[in-house]
RODREN-288016 format. One record per residue (C-alpha): residue number from 1; residue in three letters; x, y, z negated. Coordinates in nm, 4 decimals, always signed. Each point is the difference from the previous one (the first is absolute). Layout:
% residues N
- resi | resn | X | Y | Z
- NUM | ALA | X | Y | Z .
...
END
This chain:
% residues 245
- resi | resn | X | Y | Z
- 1 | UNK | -1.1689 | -2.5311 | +2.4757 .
- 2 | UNK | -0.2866 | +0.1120 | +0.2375 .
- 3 | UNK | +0.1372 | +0.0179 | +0.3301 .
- 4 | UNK | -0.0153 | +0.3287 | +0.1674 .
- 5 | UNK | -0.2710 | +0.1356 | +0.3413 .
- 6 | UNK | +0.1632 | -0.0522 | +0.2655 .
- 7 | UNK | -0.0312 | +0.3089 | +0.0859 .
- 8 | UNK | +0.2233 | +0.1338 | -0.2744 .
- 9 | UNK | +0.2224 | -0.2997 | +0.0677 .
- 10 | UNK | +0.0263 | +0.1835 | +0.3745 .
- 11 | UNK | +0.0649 | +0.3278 | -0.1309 .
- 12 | UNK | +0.2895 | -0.1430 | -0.2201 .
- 13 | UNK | +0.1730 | -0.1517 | +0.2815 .
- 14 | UNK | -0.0673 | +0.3155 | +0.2356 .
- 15 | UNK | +0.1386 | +0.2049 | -0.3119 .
- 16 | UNK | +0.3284 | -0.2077 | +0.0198 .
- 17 | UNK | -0.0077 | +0.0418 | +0.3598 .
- 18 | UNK | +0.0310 | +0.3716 | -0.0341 .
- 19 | UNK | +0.2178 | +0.0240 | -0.3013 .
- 20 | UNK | +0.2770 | -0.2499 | +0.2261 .
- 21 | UNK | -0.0290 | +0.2455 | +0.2991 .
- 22 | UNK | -0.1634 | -0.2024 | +0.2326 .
- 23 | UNK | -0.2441 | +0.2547 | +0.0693 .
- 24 | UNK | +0.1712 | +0.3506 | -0.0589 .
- 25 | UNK | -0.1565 | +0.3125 | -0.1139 .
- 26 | UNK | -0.1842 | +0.1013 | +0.2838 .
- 27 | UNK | -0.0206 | -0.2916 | +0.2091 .
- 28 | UNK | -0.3689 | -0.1639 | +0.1077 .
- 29 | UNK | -0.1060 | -0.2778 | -0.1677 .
- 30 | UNK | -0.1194 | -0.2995 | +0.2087 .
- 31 | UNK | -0.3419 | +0.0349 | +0.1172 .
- 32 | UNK | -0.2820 | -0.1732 | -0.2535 .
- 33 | UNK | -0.0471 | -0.2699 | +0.2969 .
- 34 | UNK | +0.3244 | -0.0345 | -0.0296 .
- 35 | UNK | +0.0233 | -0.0386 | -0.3718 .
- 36 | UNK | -0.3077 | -0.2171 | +0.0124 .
- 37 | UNK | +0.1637 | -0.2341 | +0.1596 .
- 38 | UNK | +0.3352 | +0.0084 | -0.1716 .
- 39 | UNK | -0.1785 | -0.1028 | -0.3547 .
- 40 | UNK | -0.2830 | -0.1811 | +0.2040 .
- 41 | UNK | -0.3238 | +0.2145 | -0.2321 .
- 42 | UNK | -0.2240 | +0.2138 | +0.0957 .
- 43 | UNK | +0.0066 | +0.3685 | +0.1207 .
- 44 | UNK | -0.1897 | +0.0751 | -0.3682 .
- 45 | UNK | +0.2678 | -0.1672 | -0.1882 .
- 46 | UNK | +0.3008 | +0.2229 | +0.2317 .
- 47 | UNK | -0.2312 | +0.3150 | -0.0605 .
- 48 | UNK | -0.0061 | -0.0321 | -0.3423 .
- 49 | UNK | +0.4158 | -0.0705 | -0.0610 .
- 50 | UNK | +0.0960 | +0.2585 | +0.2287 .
- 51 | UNK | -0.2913 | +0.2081 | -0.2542 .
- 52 | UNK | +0.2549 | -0.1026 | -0.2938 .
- 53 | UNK | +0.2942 | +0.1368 | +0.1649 .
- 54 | UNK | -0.1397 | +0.2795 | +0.1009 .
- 55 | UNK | -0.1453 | +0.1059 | -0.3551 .
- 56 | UNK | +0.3689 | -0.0164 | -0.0901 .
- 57 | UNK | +0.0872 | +0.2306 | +0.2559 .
- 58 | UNK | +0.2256 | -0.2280 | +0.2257 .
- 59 | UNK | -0.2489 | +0.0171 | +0.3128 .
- 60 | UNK | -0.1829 | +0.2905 | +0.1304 .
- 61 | UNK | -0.2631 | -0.1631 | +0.2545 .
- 62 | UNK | -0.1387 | +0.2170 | +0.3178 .
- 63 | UNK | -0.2846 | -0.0929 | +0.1376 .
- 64 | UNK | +0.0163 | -0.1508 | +0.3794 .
- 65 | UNK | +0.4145 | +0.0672 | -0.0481 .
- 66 | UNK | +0.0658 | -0.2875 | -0.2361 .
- 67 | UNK | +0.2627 | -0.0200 | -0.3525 .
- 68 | UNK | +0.2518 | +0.1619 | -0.0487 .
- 69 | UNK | +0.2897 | -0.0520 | -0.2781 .
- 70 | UNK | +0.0392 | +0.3109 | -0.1762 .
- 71 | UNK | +0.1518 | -0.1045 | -0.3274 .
- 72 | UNK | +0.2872 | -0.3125 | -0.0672 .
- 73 | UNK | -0.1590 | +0.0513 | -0.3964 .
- 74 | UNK | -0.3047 | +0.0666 | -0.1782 .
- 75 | UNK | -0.0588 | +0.3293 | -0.1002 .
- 76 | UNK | -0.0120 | +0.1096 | -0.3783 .
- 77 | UNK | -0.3353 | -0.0234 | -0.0465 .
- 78 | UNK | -0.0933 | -0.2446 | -0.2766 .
- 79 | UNK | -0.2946 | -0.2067 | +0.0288 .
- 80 | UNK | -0.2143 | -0.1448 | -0.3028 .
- 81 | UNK | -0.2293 | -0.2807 | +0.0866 .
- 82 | UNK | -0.3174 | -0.0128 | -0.2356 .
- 83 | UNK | -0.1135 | -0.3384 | -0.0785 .
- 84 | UNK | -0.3334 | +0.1596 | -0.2275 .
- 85 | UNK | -0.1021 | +0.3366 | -0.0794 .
- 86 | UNK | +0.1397 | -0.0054 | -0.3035 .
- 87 | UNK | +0.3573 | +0.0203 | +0.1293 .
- 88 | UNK | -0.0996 | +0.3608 | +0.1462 .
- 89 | UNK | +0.0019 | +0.1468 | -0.3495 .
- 90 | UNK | +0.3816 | -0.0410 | -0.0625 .
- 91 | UNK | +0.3262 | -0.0142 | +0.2504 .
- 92 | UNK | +0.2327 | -0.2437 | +0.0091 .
- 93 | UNK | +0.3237 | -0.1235 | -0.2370 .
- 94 | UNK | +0.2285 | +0.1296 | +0.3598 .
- 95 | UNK | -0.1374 | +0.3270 | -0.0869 .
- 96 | UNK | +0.2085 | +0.2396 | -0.2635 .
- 97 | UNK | -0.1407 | +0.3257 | -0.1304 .
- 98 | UNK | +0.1625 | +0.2648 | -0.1892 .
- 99 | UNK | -0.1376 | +0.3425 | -0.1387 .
- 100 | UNK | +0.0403 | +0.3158 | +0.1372 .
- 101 | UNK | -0.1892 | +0.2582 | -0.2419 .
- 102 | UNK | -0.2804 | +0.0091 | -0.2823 .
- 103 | UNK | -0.1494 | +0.2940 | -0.0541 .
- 104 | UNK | -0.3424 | +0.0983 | -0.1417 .
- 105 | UNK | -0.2813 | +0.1367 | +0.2174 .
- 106 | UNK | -0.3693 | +0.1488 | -0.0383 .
- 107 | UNK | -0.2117 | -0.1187 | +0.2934 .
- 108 | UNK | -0.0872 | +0.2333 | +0.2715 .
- 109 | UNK | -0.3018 | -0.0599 | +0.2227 .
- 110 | UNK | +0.1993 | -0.1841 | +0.2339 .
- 111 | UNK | +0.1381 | -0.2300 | -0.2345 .
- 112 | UNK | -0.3097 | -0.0428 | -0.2025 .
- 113 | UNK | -0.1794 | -0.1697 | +0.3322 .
- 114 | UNK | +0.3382 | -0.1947 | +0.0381 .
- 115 | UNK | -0.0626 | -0.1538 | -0.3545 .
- 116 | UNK | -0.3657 | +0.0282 | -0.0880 .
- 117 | UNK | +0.0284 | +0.2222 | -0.2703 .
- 118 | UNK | -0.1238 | +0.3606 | -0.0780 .
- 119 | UNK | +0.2043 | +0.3194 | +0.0960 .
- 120 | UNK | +0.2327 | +0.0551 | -0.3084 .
- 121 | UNK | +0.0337 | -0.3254 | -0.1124 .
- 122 | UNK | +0.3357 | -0.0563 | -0.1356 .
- 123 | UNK | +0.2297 | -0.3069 | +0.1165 .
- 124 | UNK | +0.4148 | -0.0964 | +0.0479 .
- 125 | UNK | +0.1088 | -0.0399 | +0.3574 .
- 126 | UNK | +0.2798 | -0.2492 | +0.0268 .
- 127 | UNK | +0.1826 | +0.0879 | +0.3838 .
- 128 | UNK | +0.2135 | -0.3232 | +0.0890 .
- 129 | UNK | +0.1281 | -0.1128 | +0.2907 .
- 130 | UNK | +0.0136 | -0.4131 | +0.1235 .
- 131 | UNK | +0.2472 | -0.1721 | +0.2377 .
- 132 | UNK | +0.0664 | -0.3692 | +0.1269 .
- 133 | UNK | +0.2718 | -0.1691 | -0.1717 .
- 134 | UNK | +0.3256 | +0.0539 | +0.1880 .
- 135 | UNK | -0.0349 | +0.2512 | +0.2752 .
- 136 | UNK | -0.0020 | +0.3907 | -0.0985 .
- 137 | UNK | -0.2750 | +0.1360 | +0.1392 .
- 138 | UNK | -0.3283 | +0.0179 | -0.2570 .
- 139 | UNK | -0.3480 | -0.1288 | +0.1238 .
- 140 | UNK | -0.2125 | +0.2391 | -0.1946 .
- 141 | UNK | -0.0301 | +0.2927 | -0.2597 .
- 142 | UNK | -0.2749 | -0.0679 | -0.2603 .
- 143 | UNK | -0.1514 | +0.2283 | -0.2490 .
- 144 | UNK | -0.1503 | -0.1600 | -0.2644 .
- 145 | UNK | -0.2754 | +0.1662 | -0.2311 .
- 146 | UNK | -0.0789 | -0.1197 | -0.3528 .
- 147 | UNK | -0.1578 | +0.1585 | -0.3225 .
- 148 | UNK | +0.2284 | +0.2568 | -0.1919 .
- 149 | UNK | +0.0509 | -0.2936 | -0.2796 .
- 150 | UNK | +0.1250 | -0.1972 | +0.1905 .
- 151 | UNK | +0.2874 | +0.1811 | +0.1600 .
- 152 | UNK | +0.2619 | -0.2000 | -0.1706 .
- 153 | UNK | -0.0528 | -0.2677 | +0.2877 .
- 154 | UNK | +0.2514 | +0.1513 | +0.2132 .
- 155 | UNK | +0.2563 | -0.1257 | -0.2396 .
- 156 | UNK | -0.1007 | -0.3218 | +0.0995 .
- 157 | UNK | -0.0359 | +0.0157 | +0.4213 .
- 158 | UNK | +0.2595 | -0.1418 | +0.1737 .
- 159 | UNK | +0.1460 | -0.2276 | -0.3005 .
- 160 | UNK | -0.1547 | -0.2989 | +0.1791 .
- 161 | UNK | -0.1895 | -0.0877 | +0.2480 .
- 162 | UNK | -0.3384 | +0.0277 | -0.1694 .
- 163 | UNK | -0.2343 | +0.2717 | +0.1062 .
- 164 | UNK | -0.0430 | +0.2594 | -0.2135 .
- 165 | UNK | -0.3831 | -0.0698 | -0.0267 .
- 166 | UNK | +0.1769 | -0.3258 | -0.1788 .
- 167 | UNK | +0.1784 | +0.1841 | -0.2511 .
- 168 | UNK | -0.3085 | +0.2200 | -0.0533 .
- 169 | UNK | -0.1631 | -0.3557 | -0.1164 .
- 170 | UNK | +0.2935 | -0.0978 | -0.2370 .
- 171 | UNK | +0.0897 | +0.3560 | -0.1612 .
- 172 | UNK | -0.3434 | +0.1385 | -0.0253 .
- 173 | UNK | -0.2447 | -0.3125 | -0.0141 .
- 174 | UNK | -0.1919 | +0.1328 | +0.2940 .
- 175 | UNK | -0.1812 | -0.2819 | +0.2106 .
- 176 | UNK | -0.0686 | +0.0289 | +0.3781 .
- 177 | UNK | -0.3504 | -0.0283 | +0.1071 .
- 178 | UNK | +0.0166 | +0.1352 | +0.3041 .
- 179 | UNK | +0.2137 | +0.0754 | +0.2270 .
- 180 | UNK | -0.1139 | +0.2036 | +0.3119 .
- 181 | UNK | +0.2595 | +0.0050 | +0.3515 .
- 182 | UNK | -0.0556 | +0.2436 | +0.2710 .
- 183 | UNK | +0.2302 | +0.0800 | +0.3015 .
- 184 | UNK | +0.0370 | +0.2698 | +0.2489 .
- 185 | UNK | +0.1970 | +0.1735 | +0.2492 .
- 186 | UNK | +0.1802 | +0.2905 | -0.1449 .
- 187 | UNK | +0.3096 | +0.2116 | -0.0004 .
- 188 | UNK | +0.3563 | +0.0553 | -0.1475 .
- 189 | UNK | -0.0267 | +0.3238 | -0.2226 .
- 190 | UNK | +0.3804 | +0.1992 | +0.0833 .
- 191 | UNK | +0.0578 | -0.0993 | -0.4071 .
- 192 | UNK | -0.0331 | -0.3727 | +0.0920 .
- 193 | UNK | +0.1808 | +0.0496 | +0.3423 .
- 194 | UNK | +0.3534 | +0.0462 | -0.1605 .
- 195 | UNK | +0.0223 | -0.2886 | -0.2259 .
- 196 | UNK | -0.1732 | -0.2360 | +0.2830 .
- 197 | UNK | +0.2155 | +0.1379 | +0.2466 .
- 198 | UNK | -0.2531 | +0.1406 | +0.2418 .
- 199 | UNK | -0.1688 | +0.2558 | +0.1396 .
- 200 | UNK | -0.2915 | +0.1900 | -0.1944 .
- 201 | UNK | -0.2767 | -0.0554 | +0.1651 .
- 202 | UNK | +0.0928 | -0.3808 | +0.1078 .
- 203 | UNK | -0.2692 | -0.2522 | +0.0467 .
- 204 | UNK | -0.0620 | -0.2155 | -0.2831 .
- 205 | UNK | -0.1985 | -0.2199 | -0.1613 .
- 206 | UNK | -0.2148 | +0.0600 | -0.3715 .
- 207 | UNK | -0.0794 | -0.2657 | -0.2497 .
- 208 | UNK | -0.1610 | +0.1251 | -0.2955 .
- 209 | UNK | -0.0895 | -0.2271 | -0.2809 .
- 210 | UNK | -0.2556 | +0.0754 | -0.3109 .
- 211 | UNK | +0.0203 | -0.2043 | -0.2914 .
- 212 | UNK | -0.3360 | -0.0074 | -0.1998 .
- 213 | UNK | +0.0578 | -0.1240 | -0.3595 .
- 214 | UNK | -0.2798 | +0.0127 | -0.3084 .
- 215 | UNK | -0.2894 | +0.1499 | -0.0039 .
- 216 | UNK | +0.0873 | +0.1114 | +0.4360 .
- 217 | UNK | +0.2607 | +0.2528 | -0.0830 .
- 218 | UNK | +0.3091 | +0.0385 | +0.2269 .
- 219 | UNK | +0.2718 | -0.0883 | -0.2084 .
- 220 | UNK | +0.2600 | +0.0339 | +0.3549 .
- 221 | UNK | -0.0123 | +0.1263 | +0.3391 .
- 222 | UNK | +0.3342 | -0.0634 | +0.2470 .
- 223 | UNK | -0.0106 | +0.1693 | +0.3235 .
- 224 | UNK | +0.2790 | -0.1583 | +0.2241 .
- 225 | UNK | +0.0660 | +0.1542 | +0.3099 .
- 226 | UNK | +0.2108 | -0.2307 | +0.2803 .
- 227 | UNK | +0.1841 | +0.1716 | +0.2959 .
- 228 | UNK | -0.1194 | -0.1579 | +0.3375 .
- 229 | UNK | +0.1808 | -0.3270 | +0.0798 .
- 230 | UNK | +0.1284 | -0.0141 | -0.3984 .
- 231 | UNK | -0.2478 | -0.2687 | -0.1155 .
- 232 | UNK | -0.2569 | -0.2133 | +0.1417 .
- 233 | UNK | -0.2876 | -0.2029 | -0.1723 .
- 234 | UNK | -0.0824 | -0.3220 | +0.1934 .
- 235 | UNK | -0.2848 | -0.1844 | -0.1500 .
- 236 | UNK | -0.0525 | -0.3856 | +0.1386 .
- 237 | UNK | -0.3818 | -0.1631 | -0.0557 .
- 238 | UNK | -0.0394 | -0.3493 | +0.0457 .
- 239 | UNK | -0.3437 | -0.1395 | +0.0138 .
- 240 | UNK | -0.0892 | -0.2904 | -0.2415 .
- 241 | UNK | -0.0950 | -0.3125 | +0.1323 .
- 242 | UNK | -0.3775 | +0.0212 | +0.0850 .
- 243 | UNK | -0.0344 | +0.3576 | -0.0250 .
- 244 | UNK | -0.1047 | +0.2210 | +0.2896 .
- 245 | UNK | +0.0396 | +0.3326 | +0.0798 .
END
C-alpha cells in the first residue's frame, strides 16, 4: 500500500486529537512552531494538514489570532477526489438519486441558451434530487433534459448507480462523443429550496453537462445545482516523472 504525505498522516492524528477531546470546540490549537516541532516537518507540511481540517470544517483559522477548534466532526459535506477528467462526468456509487417529476417542456429563450437549441424546441425534463448514502440531507437537485423519444429513461434513473447518460447508451444505442462540463456560481430557485432544505436564494454551485452523440446532436443535458458546503470537487495532479510545468 502507498504510504500516505505526511501531511495527511498529521491531519489524521490531529483529527483523533479533536474527536478524543483533547482540544475542545473552541479551544486554540498549538501554535504551527509549536506543531512543527511536535511532528519535527516543516511549517509547509503543518500549513497544509491544518488546510485538510479546515476544508472539513473542524478549524476556522484567523489571521495573526491563531486556530481555533470549532467542530469535534466533519461537517456533511462530501468530497469526491478526481483522479482524471473523466471521473467529472459521473458521481460516485455513495451517491443515490431518485426522481422527483417528468414532465414535457417547449424551450423558452432562456432555456434554449441553457441547452443550445432553438426557441421551441421540444425536450423531457427529468427533476431529481441526489444525496450521500446514509445521512438525510440531499447534495443536489438535477434536471435532466433529453429528446421527447427518449423520455422513457426516467423509468430507469435511480435503479442503479449508472448515470442516466449510461442507460441512454444501452436503451437507445446512442454513443457519447462529447461530453462538455461547465461550472458556476448560482442560486437555489424557492422550488429547489424545499426539498434541499434551504433557503431560496442560497448560494450554490452549477454543473451542467452536454452530451454530444452522432452526427454533434445533444442527445442529454443535466443541470445539477449543489447548495453551498453540500459537495466539493477536489481534483489532485501529479506530475510524471520528467515532465515540467
Amino acid at each position: 500500500m502507498k504510504p500516505l504525505p505526511r501531511y495527511q498522516e498529521i491531519a489524521e492524528e490531529l483529527l483523533g486529537d479533536i474527536a478524543a477531546g483533547k482540544f475542545a470546540v473552541g479551544s486554540m490549537l498549538p501554535t504551527e512552531l509549536e506543531l512543527c516541532d511536535r511532528f519535527e516537518v516543516s511549517r509547509f507540511t503543518i500549513r497544509e494538514a491544518l488546510r485538510r481540517l479546515h476544508d472539513l470544517g473542524l478549524l476556522h483559522r484567523k489571521r495573526g489570532s491563531g486556530t481555533v477548534v470549532r467542530s469535534r466532526e466533519p461537517q456533511s459535506a462530501f468530497v469526491q477526489t478526481l483522479g482524471s477528467m473523466s471521473a467529472l462526468l459521473q458521481y460516485p456509487p455513495e451517491i443515490q438519486i431518485k426522481v422527483i417529476k417528468s414532465q414535457s417542456i417547449t424551450a423558452d429563450a432562456e432555456q434554449a441558451r441553457l441547452l443550445h437549441c432553438k426557441v421551441g424546441r421540444k425536450w423531457e425534463r427529468i427533476s431529481c434530487v441526489r444525496w450521500v448514502s446514509g445521512p438525510d440531507t440531499p447534495i443536489s437537485w438535477t434536471d435532466l433534459y433529453v429528446p421527447p423519444r427518449y423520455k422513457s429513461v426516467a423509468e430507469l434513473i435511480g435503479t442503479d448507480s449508472k448515470p442516466a447518460f449510461e442507460h441512454l447508451i444501452n436503451k437507445f444505442g446512442e454513443t457519447v462523443s462529447n461530453v462538455r462540463v461547465e461550472l458556476s456560481a448560482s442560486s437555489v430557485t424557492k422550488e429547489m429550496a424545499e426539498v434541499l432544505a434551504v433557503e431560496p436564494d442560497t448560494p450554490a454551485m452549477t454543473i451542467v453537462r452536454r452530451y454530444t452523440g452522432n452526427r454533434e446532436k445533444t442527445f442529454e443535458v443535466s443541470v445539477s445545482v449543489h447548495p453551498e458546503g453540500r459537495f466539493t470537487y477536489a481534483m489532485d495532479m501529479e506530475r510524471e516523472w520528467g515532465v515540467r510545468f
